[in-house]
Structure formats: C-alpha cells, structure tokens
C-alpha atoms as one frame of an Amber mdcrd trajectory, in Angstrom:
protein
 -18.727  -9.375  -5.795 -16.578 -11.868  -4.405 -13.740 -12.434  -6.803 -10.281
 -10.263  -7.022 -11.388  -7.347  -8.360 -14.621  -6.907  -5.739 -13.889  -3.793
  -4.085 -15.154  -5.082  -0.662 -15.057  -8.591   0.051 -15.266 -10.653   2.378
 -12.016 -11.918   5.082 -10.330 -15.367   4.367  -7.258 -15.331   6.740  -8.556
 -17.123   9.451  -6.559 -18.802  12.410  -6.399 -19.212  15.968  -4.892 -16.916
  18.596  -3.113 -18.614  21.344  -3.296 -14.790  23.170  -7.108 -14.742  23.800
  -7.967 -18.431  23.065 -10.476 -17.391  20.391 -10.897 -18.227  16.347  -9.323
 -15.552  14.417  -9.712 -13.738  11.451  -7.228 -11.077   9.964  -9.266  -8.348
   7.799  -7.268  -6.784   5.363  -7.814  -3.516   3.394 -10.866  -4.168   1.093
 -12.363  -6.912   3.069 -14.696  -7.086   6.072 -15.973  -9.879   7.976 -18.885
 -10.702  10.330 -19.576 -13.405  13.210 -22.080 -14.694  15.127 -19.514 -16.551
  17.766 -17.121 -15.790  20.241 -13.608 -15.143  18.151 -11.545 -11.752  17.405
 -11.385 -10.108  14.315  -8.121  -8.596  13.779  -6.736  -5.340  11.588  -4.160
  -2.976  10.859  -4.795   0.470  10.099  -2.667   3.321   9.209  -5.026   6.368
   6.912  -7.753   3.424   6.138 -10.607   3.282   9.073 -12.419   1.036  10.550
 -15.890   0.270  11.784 -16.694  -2.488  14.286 -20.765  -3.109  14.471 -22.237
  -4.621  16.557 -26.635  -5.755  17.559 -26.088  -5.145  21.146 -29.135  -7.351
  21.574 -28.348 -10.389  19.828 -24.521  -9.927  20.191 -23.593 -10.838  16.625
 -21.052  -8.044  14.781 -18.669  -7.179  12.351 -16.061  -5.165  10.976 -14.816
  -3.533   7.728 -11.505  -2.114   6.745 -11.848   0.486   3.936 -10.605   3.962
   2.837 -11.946   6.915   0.155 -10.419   6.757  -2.783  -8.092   9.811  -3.731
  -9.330  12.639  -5.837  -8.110  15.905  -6.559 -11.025  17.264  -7.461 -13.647
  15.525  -5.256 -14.193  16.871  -1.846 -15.395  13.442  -0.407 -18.905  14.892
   0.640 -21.599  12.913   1.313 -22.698  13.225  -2.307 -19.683  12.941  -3.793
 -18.515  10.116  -6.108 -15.380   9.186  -3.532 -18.035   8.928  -0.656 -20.180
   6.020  -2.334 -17.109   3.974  -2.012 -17.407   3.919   1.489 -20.978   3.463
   1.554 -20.951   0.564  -0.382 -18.621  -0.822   2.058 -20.520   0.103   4.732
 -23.695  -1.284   3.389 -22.210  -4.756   3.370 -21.198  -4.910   6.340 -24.390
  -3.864   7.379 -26.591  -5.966   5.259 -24.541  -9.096   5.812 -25.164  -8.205
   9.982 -29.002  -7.853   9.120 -28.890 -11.227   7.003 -27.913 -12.997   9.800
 -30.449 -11.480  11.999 -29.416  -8.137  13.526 -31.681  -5.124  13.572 -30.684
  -1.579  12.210 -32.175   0.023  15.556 -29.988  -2.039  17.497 -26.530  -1.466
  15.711 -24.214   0.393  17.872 -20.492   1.742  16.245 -17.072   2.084  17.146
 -14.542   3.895  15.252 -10.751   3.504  14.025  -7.775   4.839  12.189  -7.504
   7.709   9.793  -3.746   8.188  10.747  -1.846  10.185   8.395   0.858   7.229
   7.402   1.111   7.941   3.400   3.702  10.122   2.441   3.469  13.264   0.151
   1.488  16.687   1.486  -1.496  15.348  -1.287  -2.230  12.500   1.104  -1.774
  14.116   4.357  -5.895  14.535   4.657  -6.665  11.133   3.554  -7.031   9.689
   6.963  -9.120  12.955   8.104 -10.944  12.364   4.974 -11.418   8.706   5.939
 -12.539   8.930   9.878 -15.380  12.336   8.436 -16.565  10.435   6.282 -17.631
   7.309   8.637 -18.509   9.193  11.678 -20.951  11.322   8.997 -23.092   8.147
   7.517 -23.262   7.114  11.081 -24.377  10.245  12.066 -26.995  10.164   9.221
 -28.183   6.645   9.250 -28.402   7.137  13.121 -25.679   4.101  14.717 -25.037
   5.712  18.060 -20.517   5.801  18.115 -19.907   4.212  21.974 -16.420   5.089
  21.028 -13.679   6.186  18.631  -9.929   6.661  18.525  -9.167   8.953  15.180
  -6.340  10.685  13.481  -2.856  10.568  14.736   0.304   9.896  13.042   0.752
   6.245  14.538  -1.024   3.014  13.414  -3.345   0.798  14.954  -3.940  -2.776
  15.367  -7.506  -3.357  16.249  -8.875  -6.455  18.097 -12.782  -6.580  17.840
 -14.063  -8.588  20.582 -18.508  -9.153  18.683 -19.612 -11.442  21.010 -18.723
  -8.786  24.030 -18.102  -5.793  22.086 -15.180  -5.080  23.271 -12.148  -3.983
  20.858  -8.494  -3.380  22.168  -6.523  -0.939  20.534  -2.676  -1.090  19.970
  -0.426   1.906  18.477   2.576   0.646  16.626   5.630   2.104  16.118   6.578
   2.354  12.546   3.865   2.414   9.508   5.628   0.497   7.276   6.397  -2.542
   9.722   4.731  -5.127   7.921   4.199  -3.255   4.952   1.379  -1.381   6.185
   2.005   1.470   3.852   2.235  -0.335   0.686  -0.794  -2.370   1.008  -2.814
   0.997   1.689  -1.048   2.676  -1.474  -2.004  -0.445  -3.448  -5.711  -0.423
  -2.074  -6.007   3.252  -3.235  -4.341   2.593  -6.444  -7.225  -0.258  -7.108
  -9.710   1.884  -5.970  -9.045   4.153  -8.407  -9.578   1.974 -11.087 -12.622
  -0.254 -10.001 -16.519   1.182 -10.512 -18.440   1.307  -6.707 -21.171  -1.136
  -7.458 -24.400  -0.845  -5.352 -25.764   2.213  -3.883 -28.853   3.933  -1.838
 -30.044   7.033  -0.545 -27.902   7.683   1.789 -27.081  11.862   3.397 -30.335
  13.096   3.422 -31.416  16.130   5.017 -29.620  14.929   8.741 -27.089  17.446
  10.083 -23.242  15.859   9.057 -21.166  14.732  12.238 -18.961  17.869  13.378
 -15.627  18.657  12.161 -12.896  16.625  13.002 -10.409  18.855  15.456  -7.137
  16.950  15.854  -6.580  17.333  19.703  -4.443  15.752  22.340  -5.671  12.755
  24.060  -6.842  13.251  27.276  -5.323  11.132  30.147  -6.978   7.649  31.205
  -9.446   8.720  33.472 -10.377  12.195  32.477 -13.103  12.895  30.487 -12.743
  14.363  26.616 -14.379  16.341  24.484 -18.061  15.684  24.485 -18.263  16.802
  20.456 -19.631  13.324  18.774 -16.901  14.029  16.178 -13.380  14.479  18.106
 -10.638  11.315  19.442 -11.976  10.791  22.846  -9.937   8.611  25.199 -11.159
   5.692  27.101  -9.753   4.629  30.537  -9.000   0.602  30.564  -5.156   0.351
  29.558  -3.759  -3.510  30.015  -0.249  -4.096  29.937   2.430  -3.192  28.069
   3.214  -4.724  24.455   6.099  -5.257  22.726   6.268  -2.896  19.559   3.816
  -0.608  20.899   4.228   3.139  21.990   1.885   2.729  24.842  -0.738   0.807
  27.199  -3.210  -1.172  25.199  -6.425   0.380  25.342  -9.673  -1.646  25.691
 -12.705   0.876  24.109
C-alpha cells in the first residue's frame, strides 16, 4: 500500500519552516499524513480537496489530499464506484488517527479546495464533485465540519496547524504556478488506472450533506449561510502575502 502505485500513501517531503518555527511536511496529491506533535502540514489544492482531522481531546490530527476519479458515466454518489476512491482515502487517514490513539467520537473536520482549475467544460464539476463528496461521508459517518472554504476558481495553500487545530488558508493567483495543474491531471490520469483497494459500509440510510450552492463569500465578520453544505467565511485574516489575492485566513 505503500509503494508507487498505492493510491493513497503516506507524505515523505518533510522539512522545516523558518515562517512558523515548526517541522514540516508537504502532502502532495495521493498522500496524507498524520502527527502527534506540534509541526504544520502543508498542501496545495486546486479541484482536489482536502480534509484536516483532528481528536480535539488528545490533539493528535491529520490530513489527506485526494480527488474522485473522472467518469463519464458515474455520478460520484455515495455508492458509486468513483466515490470508494475517496473513502478509501478517507479511511486511512482515519484509521492511521485511531492507531495512534484518537477516538471516532472525538474527530472533528475541516474542509478544502474543490476549485475548478482543470481546463475543458468535462472537468468543470470535478472540484464540486470533489468538496460533495467529502462533506457527504462526513455527514454520514457523523465528523461535525467546524469549518470549510469550497469551490472557487482560485487555489489554495493550506497550513494545518494538529496540535491547535488551526489551519490558515492562502488563495494563489495562478493554478498552474508550480505546476499545480499538471500534477492534478496526472493524479486523475493514475487514478484511472489503479483498482481502490479496501472498503466498508459506508452511506447508509443518513440523509447526504446538502447541495453545494456556489455563493459569494461573505465579509470577515458577518455571518454566512448556516446550510452545513455551502463556503462559509471565517473572520481572522493576518497579513498580506506575496502571491496571494487576499488576507490569509486562519479557519
């Protein structure tokens, strides 16, 4: 499960960030990574999403960085044979937390990406596609969301803060800086080709998370939509970075 061709695996680019002081590790598209220390866990995201987890007890968390696979005839529903990708990678994340000692009851969830970066009017939905389909299985295995930032047309970097919980948010400019877009395309392209191993009963009878309504984010301050399933804003912005298209946000 571990080797090239594991559809999830697990982080490897670690360093340290002179910014927050902390141990670093950069998750990349396929990979997650969990910690029971102070550090940051780093990602960027364009239609992929991401899902920071945390034991708000016992302070130990995680993230992933994953995406459905493409498929024209597969509506991604929670039964549907594009969904159990992202099941299986959120069921190692969240076995690997409860290896270490966290309890399900105590998981709580935050929410990124699902941008639309990809070109061509076939991939437009992937990102809606992406950010449904996690808010859903959290919605059905019962992870309260403290917070989510969802859809758009920009990417994020995400800083994921386990030890605190927090997780700063940065909107970049252009989605293929860094070749953002190509390592997505590639990621879909693999996923394509690679069998989801795993699996569980997941979607039972619970109601699915609501729609997804792409909606203007409401001003620092103000509150948003109540809906568990829209982009809510959250009011901590820092200051100003370089490359970005506006205040960081701390969620």
């Amino acid at each position: 499960m571990m080797g090239e061709t594991a559809l999830e695996e697990l982080a490897s680019s670690r360093y340290f960030d002179q910014n927050f002081g902390l141990p670093a590790v950069k998750v990349m598209p396929g990979e997650y990574y969990v910690a029971t220390r102070p550090m940051v866990l780093v990602t960027v995201l364009g239609s992929c999403v991401s899902v920071c987890l945390r034991d708000v007890v016992k302070g130990i968390g995680g993230i992933n960085h994953f995406m459905l696979p493409e498929a024209a005839e597969d509506d991604g529903g929670p039964l549907s044979g594009a969904a159990r990708y992202g099941a299986y990678a959120m069921e190692l994340l969240i076995n690997h937390l409860q290896k270490l000692g966290a309890r399900r009851q105590h998981l709580h969830a935050k929410v990124f990406g699902g941008a639309q970066v990809l070109a061509g009017a076939a991939r437009q939905a992937i990102g809606e596609r992406n950010a449904q389909f996690a808010l859903n299985y959290l919605a059905t295995e019962g992870i309260p969301v403290d917070a989510q930032d969802l859809l758009d047309v920009f990417p994020r970097k995400i800083y994921f803060f386990p030890a605190t919980g927090k997780v700063l948010v940065r909107k970049l400019r252009d989605a293929q800086g860094g070749g953002l877009a190509q390592r997505e395309f590639r990621y879909q392209k693999r996923l394509g080709k690679e069998p989801v191993e795993g699996g569980s009963e997941l979607f039972g009878a619970a109601e699915p998370a609501a729609p997804l309504r792409a909606r203007a984010r409401a001003p620092a301050g103000e509150p948003g939509d109540a809906s568990p399933a829209t982009v809510r804003a959250s009011p901590a912005p820092t200051t100003r970075v370089p490359g970005t298209l506006q205040q960081d946000e701390l969620k």
